[in-house]
matplotlib code that plots the C-alpha trace (Angstrom):
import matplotlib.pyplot as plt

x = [-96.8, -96.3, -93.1, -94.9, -97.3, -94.5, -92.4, -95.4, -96.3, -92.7, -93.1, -96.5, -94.8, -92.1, -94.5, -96.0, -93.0, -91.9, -95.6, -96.3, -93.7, -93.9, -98.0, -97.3, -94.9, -96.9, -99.8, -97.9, -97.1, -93.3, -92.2, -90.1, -87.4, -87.6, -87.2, -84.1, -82.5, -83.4, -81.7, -78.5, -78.3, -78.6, -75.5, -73.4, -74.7, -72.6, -69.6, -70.2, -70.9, -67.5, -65.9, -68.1, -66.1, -62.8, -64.2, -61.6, -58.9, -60.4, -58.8, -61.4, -61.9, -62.5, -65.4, -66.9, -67.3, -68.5, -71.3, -72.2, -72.5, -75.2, -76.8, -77.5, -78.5, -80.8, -82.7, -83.3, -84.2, -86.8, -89.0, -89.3, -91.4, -89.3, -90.7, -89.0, -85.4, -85.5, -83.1, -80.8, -81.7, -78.5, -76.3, -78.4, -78.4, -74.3, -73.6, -76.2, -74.5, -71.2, -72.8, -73.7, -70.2, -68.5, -71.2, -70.3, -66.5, -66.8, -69.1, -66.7, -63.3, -64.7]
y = [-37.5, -35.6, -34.3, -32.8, -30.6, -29.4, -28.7, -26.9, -25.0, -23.4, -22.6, -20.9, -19.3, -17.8, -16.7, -14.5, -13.1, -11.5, -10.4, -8.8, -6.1, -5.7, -5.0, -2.7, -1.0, -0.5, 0.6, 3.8, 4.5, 3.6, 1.3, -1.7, -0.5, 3.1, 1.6, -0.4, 2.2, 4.4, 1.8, 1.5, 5.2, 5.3, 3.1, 5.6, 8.2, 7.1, 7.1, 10.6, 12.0, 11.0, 12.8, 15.7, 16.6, 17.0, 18.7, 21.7, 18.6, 16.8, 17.4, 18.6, 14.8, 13.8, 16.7, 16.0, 12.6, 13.5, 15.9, 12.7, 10.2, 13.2, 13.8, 9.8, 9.8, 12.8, 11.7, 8.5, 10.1, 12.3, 9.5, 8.3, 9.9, 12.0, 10.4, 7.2, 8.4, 11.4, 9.7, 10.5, 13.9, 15.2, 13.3, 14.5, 18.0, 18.0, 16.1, 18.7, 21.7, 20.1, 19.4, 23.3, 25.1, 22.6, 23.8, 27.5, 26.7, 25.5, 28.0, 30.5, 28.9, 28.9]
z = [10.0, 13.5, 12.1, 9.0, 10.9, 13.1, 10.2, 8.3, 11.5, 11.9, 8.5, 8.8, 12.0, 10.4, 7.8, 9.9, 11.8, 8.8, 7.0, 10.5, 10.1, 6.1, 7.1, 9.7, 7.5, 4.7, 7.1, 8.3, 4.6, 4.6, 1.6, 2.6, 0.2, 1.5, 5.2, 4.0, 2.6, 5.6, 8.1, 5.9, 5.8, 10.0, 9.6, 6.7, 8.8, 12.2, 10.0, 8.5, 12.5, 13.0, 9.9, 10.6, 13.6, 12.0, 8.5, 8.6, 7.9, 5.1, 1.6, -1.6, -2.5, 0.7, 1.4, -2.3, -1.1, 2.3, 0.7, -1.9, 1.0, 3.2, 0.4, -0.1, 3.8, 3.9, 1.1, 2.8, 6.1, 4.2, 3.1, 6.8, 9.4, 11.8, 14.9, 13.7, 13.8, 16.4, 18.5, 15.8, 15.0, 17.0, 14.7, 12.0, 13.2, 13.2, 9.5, 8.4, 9.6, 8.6, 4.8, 5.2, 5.3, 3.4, 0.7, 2.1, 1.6, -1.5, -3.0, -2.1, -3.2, -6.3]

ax = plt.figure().add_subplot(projection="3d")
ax.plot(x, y, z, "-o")
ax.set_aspect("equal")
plt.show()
């Protein structure tokens, strides 16, 4: 019987560990889906900080993906508030201006 009540009080426990942040999500405005997709873009958008250094050197395929990929992680970032991910912003800031000539670049090949 002792061992019931322990087991349906962890349960009620981890209950609330996971409603807590869900609520305080959906307090600020922010969808759960929105915020998941937001934290799997903070992860695409290390990778595309690193390919945003050495743009000049990728091939046409490689930049159409790259421009796919920011485009993915912007709109993600947009539907979270800014004050959330501003340590990020510098990263931000350079995949950004990377997305931006490669654009330019392109535009004007063709």
């Amino acid at each position: 019987m002792e061992l019931m009540i322990i087991i349906y009080m962890l349960i009620f426990v981890i209950f609330i560990l996971i409603a807590l942040p869900i609520m305080q999500l959906k307090l600020s405005g922010i969808k759960v889906k929105d915020f998941w997709t937001f934290i799997e873009a903070n992860q695409m958008l290390d990778k595309l900080y690193i390919f945003s250094k050495k743009y000049e050197k990728m091939s046409p395929q490689e930049q159409i993906i790259f421009l796919m990929e920011a485009e993915k992680v912007f709109t993600a970032f947009d539907k979270i508030p800014q004050v959330i991910w501003e340590e990020e912003y510098q990263k931000y800031s350079e995949v950004l201006n990377t997305y931006k000539n490669i654009r330019v670049l392109r535009w004007a090949s063709n």
